[in-house]
C-alpha positions as CSV (number, residue, x, y, z in Angstrom):
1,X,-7.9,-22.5,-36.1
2,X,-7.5,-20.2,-33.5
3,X,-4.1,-17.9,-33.6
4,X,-3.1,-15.5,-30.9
5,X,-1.4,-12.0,-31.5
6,X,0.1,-9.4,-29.3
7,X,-2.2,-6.3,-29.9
8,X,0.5,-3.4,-29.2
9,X,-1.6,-1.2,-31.4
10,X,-4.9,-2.1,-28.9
11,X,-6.5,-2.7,-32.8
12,X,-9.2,-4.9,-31.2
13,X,-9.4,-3.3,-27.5
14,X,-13.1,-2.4,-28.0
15,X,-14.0,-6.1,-29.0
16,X,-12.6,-7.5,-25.9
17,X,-14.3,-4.7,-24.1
18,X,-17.6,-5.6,-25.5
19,X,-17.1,-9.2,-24.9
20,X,-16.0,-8.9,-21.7
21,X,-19.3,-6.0,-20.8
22,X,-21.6,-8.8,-22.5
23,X,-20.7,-10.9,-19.8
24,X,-20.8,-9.0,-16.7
25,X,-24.6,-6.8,-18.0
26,X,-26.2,-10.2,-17.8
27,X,-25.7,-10.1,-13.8
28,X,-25.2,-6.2,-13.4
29,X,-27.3,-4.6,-16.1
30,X,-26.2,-1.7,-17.7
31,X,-23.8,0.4,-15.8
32,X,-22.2,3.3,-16.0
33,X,-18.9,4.4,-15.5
34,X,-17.4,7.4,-14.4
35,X,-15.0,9.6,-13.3
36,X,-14.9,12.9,-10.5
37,X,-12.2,14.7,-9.6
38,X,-12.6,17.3,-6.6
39,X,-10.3,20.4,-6.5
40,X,-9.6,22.8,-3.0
41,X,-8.1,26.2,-4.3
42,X,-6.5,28.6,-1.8
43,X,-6.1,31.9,-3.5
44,X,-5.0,30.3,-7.2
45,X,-2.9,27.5,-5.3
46,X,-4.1,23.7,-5.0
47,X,-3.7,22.4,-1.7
48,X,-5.8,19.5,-2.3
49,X,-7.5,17.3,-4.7
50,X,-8.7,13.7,-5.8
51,X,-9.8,11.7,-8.7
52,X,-11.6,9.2,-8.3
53,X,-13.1,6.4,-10.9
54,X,-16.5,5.3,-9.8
55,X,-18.7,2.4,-11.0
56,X,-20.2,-0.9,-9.7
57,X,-21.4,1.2,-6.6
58,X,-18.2,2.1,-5.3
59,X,-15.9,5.3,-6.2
60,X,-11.9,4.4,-5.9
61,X,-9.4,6.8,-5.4
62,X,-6.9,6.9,-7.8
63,X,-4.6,9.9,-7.1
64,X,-4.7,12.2,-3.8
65,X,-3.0,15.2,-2.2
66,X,-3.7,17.0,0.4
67,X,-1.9,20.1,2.4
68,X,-2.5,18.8,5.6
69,X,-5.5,16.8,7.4
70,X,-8.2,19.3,7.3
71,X,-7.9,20.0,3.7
72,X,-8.6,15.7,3.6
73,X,-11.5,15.8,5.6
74,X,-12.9,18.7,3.0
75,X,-12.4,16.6,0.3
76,X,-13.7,13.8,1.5
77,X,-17.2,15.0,2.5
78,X,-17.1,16.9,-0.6
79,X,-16.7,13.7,-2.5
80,X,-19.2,11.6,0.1
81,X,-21.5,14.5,-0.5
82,X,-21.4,13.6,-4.4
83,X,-21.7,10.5,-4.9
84,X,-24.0,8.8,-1.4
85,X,-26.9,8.9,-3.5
86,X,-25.7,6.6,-6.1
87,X,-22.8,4.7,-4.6
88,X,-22.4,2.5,-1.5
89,X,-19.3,4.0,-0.2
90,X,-15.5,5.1,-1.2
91,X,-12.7,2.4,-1.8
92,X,-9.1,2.7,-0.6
93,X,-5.6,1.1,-0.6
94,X,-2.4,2.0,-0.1
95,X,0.9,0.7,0.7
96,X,1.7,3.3,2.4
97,X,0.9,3.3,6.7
98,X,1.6,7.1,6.9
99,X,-1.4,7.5,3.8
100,X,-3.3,4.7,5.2
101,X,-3.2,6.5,8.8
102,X,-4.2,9.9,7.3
103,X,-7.7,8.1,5.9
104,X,-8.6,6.1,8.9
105,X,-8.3,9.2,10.6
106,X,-10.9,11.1,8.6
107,X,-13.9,8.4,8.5
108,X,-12.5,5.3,6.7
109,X,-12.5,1.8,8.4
110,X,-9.7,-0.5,8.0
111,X,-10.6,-3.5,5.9
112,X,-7.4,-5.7,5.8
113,X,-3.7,-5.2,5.9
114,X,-1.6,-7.5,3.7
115,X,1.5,-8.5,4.2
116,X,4.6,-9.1,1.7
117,X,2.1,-8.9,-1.0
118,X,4.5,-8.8,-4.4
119,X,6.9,-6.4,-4.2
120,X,5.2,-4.4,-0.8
121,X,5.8,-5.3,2.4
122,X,2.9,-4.0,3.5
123,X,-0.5,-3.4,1.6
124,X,-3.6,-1.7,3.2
125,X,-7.0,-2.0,2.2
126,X,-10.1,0.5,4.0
127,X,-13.8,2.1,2.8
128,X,-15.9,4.5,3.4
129,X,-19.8,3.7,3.5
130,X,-21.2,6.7,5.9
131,X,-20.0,10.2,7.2
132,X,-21.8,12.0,9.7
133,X,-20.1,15.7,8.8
134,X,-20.7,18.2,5.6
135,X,-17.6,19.6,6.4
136,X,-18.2,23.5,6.0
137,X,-15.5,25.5,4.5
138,X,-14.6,28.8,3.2
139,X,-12.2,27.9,0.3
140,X,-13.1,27.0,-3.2
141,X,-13.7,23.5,-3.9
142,X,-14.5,22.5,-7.6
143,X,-16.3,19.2,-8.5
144,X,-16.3,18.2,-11.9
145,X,-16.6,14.9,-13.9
146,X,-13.9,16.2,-16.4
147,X,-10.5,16.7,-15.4
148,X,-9.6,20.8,-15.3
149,X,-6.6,21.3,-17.4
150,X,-4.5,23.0,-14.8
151,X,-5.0,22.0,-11.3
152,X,-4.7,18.0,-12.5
153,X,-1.6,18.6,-13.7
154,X,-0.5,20.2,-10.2
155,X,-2.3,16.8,-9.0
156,X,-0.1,14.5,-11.3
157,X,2.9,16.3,-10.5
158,X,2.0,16.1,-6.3
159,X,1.2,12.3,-7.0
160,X,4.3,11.7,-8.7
161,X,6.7,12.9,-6.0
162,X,4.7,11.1,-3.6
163,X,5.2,8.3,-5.1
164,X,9.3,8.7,-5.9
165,X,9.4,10.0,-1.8
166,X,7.7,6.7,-1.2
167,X,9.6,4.6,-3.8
168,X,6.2,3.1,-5.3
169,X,6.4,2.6,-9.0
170,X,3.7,3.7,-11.7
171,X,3.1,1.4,-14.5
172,X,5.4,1.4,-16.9
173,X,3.7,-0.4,-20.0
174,X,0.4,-2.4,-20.9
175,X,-0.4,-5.2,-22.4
176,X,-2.5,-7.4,-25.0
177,X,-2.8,-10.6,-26.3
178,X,-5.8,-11.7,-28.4
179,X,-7.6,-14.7,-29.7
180,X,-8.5,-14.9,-33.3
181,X,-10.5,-17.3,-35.4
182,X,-9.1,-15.4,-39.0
183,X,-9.8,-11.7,-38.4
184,X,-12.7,-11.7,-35.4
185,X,-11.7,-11.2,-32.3
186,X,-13.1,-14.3,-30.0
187,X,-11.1,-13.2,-26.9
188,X,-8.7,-11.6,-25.4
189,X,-6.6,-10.5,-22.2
190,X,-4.9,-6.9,-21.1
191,X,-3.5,-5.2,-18.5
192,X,-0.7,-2.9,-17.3
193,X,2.8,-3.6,-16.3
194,X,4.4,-2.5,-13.4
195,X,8.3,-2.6,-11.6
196,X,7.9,-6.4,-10.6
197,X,4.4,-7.1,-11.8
198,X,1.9,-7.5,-14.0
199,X,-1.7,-6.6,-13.5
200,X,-4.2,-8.4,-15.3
201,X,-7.2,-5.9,-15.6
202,X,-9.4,-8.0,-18.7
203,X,-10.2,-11.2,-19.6
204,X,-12.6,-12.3,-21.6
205,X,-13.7,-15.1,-24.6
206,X,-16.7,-15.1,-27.0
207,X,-19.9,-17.4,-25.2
208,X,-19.2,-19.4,-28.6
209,X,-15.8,-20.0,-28.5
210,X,-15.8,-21.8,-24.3
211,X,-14.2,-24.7,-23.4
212,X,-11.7,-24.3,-26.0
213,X,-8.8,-24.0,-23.4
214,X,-8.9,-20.3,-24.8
215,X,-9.0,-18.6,-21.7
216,X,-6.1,-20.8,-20.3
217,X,-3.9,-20.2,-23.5
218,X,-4.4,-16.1,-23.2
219,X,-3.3,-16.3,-19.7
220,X,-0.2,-18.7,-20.1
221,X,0.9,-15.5,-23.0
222,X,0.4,-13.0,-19.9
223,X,3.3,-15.5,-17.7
224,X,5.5,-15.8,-20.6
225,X,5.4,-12.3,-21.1
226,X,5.8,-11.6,-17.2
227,X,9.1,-14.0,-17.4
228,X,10.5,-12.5,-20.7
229,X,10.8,-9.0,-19.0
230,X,11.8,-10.5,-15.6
231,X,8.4,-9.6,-13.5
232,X,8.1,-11.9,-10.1
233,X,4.1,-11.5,-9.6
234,X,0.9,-10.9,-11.4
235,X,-2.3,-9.7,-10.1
236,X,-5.7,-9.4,-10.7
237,X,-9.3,-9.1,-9.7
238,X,-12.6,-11.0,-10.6
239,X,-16.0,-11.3,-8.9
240,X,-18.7,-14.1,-8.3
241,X,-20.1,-14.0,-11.4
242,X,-16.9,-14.6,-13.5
243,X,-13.8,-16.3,-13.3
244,X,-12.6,-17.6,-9.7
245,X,-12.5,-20.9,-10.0
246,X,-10.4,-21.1,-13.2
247,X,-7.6,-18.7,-11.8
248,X,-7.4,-21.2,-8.9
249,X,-6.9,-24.1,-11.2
250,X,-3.9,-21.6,-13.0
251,X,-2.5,-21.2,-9.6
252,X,-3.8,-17.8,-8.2
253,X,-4.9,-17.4,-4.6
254,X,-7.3,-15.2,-3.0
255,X,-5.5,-12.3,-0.7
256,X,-8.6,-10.5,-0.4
257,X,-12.3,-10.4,-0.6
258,X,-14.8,-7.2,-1.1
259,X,-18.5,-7.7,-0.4
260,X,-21.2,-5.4,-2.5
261,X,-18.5,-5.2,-5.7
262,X,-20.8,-4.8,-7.5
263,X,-24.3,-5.1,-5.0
264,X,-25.3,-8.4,-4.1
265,X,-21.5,-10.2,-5.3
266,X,-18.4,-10.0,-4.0
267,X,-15.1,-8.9,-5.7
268,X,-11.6,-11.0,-5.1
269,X,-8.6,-9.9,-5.1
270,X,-5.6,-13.1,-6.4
271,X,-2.1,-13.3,-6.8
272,X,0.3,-15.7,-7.9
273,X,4.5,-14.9,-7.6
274,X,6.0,-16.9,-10.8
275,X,8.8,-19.5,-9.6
């Protein structure tokens, strides 16, 4: 008998981690993720930096600031610099056309723009696979893989009040729900929540526990929970190799589609707003 539990102590994160890296190493092989974050100091004053997750070929930005355009363009070529040799190219998306604008400008090509996507109005999706410049520069630029203590700070605190200048909201909680058959963990599903949505970031069951409807039960517990606190939309991504299909069946539609993510599949963006 299979009993489901809301994990707000994330007792059995690691299991659905494994079960859900079991899954994806049989079409990706082992792969390893990562982080960098790149810092331009101007006489003991940040006026830029970026952190960026990378894996499955591509790095993504995840938090940005930047004085002005030319302290963009060194980061980004310090960044391409780093990481051509091992990844295809740089991801971004934004909902923001001023940010947006400031990327295409330095190298990035527009992918798609979205529009009333959740709670956005607009949503902007562009890469970066080749750079021509090593952009030369005179200030200090530090690359690292671990965060440095005080200049991400400075970077949290920059992203932050962009964010409030731009209205955009950060996540306010996560979430867990997990499958049981008596204490093992056979699935599970998680995520973070946001103003008017959820995001769906795992999924996974056990290889001996399919076509139990197992899958389907952990993500009806991610609606309820997305009605109970009075969220309009949930979100998520999946590629080739894993789940499309059965979203589609739950409701979800495809707003956008990556090629390479990781090499050789493609990557889907779905959505579904809750009626």
């Amino acid at each position: 008998m299979i009993k489901y539990i809301k994990d707000q102590d994330k007792k059995f994160e690691q299991d659905l981690i494994k079960h859900l890296r079991g899954h994806n190493e049989k079409f990706t092989g082992k792969v390893e993720f990562k982080n960098l974050f790149v810092y331009i100091v101007d006489k003991s004053t940040l006026i830029g930096a970026i952190s960026l997750s990378c894996g499955w070929n591509w790095a993504s930005m995840s938090k940005v600031y930047y004085k002005d355009i030319e302290i963009l363009q060194v980061l980004i070529s310090k960044v391409w610099h780093h990481i051509k040799s091992d990844y295809l190219g740089i991801k971004f998306f934004s909902p923001i056309k001023e940010r947006y604008d400031d990327f295409i400008s330095v190298g990035f090509t527009h992918q798609i723009k979205l529009e009333k996507l959740g709670e956005y109005e607009e949503f902007y999706y562009a890469k970066l696979t080749s750079l021509k410049e090593n952009i030369d520069s005179n200030l200090e630029v530090l690359v690292s893989d671990k965060p440095h203590d005080i200049y991400q700070k400075q970077l949290d605190e920059k992203e932050e009040a962009f964010e409030k200048k731009y209205g955009l909201q950060d996540k306010t909680n996560e979430f867990m729900f997990i499958a049981l058959d008596g204490e093992i963990c056979v699935g599970g599903v998680s995520g973070d929540i946001y103003e008017n949505t959820i995001y769906v970031s795992r999924l996974a069951v056990d290889p001996l526990y399919k076509n139990q409807k197992i899958g389907s039960k952990l993500m009806s517990l991610v609606e309820e929970e997305a009605k109970i606190r009075g969220l309009k939309f949930i979100e998520l991504g999946t590629t080739e190799f894993q789940a499309r299909p059965f979203y589609e069946k739950l409701g979800y539609k495809v707003v956008h589609e990556m090629d390479d993510y990781p090499k050789g599949y493609k990557c889907y963006t779905l959505f579904k707003e809750l009626r």
